[in-house]
C-alpha positions as CSV (number, residue, x, y, z in Angstrom):
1,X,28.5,16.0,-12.9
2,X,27.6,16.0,-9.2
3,X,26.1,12.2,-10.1
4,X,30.2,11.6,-11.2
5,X,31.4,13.1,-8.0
6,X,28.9,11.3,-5.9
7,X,30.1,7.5,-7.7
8,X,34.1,9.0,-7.1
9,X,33.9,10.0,-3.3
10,X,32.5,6.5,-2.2
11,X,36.0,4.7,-2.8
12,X,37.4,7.7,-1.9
13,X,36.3,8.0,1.2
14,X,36.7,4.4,1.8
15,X,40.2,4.7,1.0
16,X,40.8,7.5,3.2
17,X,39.2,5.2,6.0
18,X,41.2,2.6,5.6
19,X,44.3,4.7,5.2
20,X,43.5,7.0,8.6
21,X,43.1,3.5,10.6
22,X,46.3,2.0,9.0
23,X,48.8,4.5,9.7
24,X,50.3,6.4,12.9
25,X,50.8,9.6,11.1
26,X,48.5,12.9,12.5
27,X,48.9,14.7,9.4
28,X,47.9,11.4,7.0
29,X,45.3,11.1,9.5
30,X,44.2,14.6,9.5
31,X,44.0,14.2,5.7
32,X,41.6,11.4,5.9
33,X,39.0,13.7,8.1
34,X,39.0,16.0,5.7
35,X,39.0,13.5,2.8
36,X,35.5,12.2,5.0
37,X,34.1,15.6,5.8
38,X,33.8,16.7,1.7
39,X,32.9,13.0,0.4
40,X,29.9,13.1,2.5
41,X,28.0,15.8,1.5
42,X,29.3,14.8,-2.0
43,X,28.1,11.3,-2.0
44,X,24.8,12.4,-0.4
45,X,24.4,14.8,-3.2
46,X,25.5,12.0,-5.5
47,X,22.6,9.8,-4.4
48,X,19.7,12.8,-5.0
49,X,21.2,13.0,-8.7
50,X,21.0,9.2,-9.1
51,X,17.2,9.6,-8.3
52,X,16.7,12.4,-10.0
53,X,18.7,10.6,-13.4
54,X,16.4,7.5,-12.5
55,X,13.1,9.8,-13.0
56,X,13.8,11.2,-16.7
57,X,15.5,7.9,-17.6
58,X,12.1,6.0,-16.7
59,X,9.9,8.5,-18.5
60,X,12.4,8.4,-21.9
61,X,12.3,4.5,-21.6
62,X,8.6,4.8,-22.0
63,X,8.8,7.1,-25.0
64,X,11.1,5.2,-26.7
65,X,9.1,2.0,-26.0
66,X,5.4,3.0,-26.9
67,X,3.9,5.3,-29.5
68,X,1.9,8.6,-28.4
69,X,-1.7,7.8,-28.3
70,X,-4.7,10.5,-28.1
71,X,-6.8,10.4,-25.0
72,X,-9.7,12.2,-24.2
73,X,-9.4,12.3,-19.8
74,X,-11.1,13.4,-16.7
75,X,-8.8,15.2,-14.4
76,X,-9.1,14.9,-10.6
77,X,-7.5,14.7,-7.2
78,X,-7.6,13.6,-3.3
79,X,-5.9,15.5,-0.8
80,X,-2.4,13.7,-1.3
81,X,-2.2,12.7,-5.0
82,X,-3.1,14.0,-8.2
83,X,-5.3,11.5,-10.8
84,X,-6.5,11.2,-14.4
85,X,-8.5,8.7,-16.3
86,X,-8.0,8.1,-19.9
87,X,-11.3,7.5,-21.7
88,X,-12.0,5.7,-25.4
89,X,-14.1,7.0,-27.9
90,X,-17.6,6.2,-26.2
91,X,-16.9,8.1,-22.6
92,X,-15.7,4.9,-20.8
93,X,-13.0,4.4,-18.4
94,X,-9.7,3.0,-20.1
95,X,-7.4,3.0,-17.2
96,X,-7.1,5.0,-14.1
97,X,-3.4,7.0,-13.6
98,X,-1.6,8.1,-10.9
99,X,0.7,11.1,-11.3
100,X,3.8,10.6,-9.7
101,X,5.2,14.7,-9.4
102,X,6.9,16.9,-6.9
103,X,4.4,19.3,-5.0
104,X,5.8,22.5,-7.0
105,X,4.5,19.9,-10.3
106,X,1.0,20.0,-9.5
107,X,-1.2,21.0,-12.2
108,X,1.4,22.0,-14.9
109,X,1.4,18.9,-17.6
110,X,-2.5,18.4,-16.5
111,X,-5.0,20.4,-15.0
112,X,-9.0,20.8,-14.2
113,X,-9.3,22.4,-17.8
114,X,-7.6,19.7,-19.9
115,X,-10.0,17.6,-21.9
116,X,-7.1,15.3,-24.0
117,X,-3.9,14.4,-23.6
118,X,-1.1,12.1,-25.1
119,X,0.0,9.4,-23.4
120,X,3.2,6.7,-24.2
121,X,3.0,3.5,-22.2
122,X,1.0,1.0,-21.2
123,X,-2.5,2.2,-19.6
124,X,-2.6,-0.8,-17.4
125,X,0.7,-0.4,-15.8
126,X,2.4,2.5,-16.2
127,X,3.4,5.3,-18.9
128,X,4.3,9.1,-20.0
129,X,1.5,12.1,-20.2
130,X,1.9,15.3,-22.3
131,X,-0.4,17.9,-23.4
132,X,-1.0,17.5,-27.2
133,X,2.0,18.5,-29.3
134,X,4.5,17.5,-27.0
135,X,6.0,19.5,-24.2
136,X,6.5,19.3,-20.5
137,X,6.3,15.0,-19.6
138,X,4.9,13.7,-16.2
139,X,5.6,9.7,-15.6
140,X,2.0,8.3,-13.9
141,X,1.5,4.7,-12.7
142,X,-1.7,2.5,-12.9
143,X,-3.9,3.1,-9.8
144,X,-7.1,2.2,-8.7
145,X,-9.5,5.1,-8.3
146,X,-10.0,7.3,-5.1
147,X,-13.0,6.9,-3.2
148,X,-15.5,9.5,-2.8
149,X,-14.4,10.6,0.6
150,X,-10.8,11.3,-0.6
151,X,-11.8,13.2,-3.8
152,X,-11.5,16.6,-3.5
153,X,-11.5,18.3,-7.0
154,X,-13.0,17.4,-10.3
155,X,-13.2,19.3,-13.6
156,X,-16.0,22.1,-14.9
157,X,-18.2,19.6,-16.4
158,X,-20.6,17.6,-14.1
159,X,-19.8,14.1,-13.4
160,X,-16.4,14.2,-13.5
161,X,-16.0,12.2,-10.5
162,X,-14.1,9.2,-11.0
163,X,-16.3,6.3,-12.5
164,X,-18.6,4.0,-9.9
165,X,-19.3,7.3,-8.0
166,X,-22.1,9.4,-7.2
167,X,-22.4,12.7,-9.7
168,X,-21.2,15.8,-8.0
169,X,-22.7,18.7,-9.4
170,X,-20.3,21.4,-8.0
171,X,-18.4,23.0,-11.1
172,X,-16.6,25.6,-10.2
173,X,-12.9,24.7,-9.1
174,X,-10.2,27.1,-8.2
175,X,-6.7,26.0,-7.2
176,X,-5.1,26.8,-3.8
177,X,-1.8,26.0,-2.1
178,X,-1.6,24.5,1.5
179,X,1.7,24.3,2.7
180,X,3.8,22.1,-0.3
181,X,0.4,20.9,-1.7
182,X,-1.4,22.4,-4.5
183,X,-5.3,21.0,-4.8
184,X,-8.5,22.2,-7.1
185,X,-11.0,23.1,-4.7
186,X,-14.6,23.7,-5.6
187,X,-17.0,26.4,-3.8
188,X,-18.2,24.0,-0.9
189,X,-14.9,22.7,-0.2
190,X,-13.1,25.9,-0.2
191,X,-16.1,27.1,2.8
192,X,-14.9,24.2,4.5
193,X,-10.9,23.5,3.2
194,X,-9.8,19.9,5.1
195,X,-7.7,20.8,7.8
196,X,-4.3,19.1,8.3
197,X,-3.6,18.8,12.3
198,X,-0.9,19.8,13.4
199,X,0.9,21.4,10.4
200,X,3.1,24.2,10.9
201,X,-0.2,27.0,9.8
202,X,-2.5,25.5,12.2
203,X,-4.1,27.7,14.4
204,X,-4.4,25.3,17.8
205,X,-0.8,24.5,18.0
206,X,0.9,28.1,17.9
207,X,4.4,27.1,19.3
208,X,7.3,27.0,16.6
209,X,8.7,23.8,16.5
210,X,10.7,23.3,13.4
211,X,14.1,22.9,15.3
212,X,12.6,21.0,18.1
213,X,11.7,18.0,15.8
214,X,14.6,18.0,13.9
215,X,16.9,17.8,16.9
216,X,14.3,15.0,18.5
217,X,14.6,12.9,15.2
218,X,18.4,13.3,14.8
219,X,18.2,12.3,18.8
220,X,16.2,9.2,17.9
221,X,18.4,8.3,15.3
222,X,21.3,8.6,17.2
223,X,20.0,6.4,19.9
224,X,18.7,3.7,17.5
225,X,22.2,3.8,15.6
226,X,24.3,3.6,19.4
227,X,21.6,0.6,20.2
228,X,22.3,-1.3,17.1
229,X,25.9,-0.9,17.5
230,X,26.3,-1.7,20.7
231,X,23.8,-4.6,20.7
232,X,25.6,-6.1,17.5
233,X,29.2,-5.8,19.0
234,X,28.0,-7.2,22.4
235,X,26.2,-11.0,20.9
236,X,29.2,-10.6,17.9
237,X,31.9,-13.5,19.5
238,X,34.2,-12.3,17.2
239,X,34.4,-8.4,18.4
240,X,37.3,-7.4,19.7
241,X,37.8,-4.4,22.3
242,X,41.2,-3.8,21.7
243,X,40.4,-3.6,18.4
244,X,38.0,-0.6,19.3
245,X,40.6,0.9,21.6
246,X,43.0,1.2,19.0
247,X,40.4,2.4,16.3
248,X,41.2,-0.9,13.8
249,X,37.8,-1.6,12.2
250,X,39.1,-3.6,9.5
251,X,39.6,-6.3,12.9
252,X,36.7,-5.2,14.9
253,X,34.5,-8.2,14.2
254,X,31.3,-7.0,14.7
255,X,28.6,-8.9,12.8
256,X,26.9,-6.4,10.5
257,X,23.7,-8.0,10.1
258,X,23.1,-8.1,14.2
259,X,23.8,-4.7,14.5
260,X,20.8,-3.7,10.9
261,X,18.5,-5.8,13.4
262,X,19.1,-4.6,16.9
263,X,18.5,-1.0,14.9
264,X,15.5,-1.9,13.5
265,X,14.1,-3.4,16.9
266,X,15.6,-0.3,18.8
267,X,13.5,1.7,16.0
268,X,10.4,-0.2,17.0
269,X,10.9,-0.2,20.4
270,X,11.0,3.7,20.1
271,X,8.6,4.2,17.7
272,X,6.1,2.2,18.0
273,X,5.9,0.5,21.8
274,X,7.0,3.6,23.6
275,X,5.3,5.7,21.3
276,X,1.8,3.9,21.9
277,X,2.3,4.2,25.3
278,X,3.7,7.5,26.5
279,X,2.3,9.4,22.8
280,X,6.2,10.5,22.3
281,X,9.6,9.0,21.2
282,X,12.3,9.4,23.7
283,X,14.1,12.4,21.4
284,X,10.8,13.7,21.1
285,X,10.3,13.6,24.9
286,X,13.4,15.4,25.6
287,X,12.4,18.5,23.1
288,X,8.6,18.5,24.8
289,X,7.1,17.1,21.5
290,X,4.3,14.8,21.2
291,X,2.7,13.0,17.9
292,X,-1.0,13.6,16.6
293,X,-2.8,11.9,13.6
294,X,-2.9,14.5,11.1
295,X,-6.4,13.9,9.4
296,X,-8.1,13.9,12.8
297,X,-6.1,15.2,15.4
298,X,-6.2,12.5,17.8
299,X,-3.5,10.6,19.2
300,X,-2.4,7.9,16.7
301,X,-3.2,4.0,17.8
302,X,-1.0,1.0,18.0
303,X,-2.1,0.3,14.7
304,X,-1.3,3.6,12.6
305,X,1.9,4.1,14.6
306,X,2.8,0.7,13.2
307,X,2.3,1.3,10.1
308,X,3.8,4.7,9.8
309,X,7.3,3.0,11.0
310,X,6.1,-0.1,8.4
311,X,6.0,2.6,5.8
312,X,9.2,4.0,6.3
313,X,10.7,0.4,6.2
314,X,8.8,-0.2,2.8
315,X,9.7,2.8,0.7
316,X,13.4,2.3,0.8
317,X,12.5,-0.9,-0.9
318,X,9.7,0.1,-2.9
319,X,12.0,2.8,-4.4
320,X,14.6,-0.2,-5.3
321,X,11.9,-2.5,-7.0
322,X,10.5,0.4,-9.0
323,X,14.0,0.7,-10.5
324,X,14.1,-2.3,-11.2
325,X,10.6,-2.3,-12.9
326,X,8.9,-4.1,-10.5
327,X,7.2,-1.4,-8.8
328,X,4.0,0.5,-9.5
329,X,2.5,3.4,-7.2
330,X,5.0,3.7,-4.2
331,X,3.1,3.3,-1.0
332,X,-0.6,3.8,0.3
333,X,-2.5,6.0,-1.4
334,X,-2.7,8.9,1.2
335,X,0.8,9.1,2.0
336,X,0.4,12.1,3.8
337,X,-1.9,10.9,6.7
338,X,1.0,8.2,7.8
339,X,3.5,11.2,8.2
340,X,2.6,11.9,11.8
341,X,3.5,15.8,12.6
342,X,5.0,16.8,15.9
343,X,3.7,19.4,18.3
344,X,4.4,20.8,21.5
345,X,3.4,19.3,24.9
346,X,2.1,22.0,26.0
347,X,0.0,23.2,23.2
348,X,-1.7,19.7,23.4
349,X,-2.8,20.2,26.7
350,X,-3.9,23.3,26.2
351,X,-6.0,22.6,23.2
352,X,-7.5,19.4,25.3
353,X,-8.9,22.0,27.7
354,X,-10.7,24.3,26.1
355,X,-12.1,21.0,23.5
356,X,-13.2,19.8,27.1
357,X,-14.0,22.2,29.3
């Protein structure tokens, strides 16, 4: 239903658009806003039911497509993702898996204690788990295996580390939940848990800051959106100011693609340039924020700052060739480590002095 309402508003409010910039009427105008202030939230709503009615369609077009086959598996995970390998008769590796579930997900379909499961699809590309008989499905993607640095759990049963690496002969695994992730830990790690820097629980950066970053990064998107707009209209030959005085868009003649580009370079320019220079965006500046790397704690490079703002190009468009069935595992495999948290100023420094005294 809201899926319905989300495909509806779009014409509606592009109707009411047109119609409040075509007439001279307050009260028609008037109607318009109001017509735009509840299509919004409907069509963004809209758009998380179209993703959510792309997920179980993707996992029934596998079950309809492939029989259920018997696997025997090893069960595993690194800090950001969850794994499993499906096995053949002898022990050997068939295909490594990639689970692709929401935090609240983790260790419901599969766990440290399952030793088979059933699996529609194909093994070298992608496919749908279950527990034997049936019951809860989890869609998982082909993936290459984790290294031994990321692996952080394993089953009870020693060497249960992904194949090519070095026995671990830790068995005892309990799971715990940091923040939105939920990981099996073993003894050792759980003496020594990896820390994410920066996250809203760490210790060394005490300052809330939940509203402070969301009002820098609607700031930053503000600014990128009023640079690519204004950038566009100003090299567009066609625009037309008195177009803009009178609010006529339909006559406006700004070129749309100028206006994408001069956002995106207003993006990088922010994000990356400034970013690798003064450790801050210029929203982020103005709420006293600063960036850190959250697997280390350091101040992220050129490099990683690129490629967190390449990343969040890149999933828009992964997302669109995986509907297409094109796609595989969507991004790098430690997702996590290119989300770059935001703490205060202030906190930095004062961390920096007692790390060096």
């Amino acid at each position: 239903m809201t899926l319905v309402l989300g495909i509806i508003n779009v014409p509606a409010l592009a109707a009411a658009f047109a119609l409040g910039n075509s007439t001279d009427s307050d009260a028609i105008r008037t109607g318009a806003g109001v017509v735009g202030v509840v299509a919004l939230p409907l069509i963004f709503a809209g758009t998380l039911s179209a993703i959510m009615v792309w997920r179980r369609r993707r996992k029934v077009r596998s079950v309809q497509r492939y029989p259920w086959v018997p696997y025997p598996v090893h069960y595993f995970r690194s800090p950001a993702n969850e794994y499993v390998q499906l096995l053949d008769a002898d022990g050997t590796v068939v295909s490594t898996l990639l689970f692709s579930t929401w935090g609240w997900q983790v260790g419901t379909v599969v766990n440290a204690s399952t030793r088979e499961v059933w699996f529609a699809g194909d093994p070298h590309r992608h496919g749908v788990l279950s527990r034997p008989g049936g019951g809860q499905l989890c869609y998982a993607s082909h993936s290459r295996p984790p290294t031994a640095a990321e692996f952080t759990g394993h089953d009870r049963e020693p060497g249960s580390l992904p194949a090519g690496h070095a026995a671990d002969t830790t068995v005892h695994c309990t799971m715990h939940h940091d923040e939105d992730r939920t990981a099996m830990r073993s003894s050792a790690e759980q003496a020594h848990p990896p820390k994410r820097h920066g996250a809203s629980n760490d210790p060394d950066y005490p300052s809330p800051r939940t509203l402070r970053r969301t009002l820098a990064f609607l700031l930053d998107m503000a600014i990128h959106i009023a640079c690519g707009i204004g950038a566009g209209a100003a090299v567009s030959p066609a625009f037309s100011p008195e177009a803009l005085r009178h609010n006529d868009w339909q006559h406006l003649g700004v070129n749309p693609a100028a206006v994408v580009g001069f956002w995106l370079a207003a993006s990088f320019a922010d994000r990356v340039i400034i970013q690798a220079i003064t450790h801050t965006t210029i929203g982020k500046a103005v709420f006293g924020l600063v960036v850190l790397r959250p697997d280390t704690g350091q101040i992220p490079s050129p490099g990683r700052l690129l490629a967190a703002w390449l990343l969040d190009i890149w999933m828009p468009i992964a997302i669109l060739a995986d509907i297409a069935g094109n796609g595989g595992s969507l991004g790098p495999e430690k997702t996590g480590d290119y989300i770059l948290p935001a703490v205060r100023r202030r906190d930095l420094r004062q961390h920096n002095s007692i790390e060096q005294p």
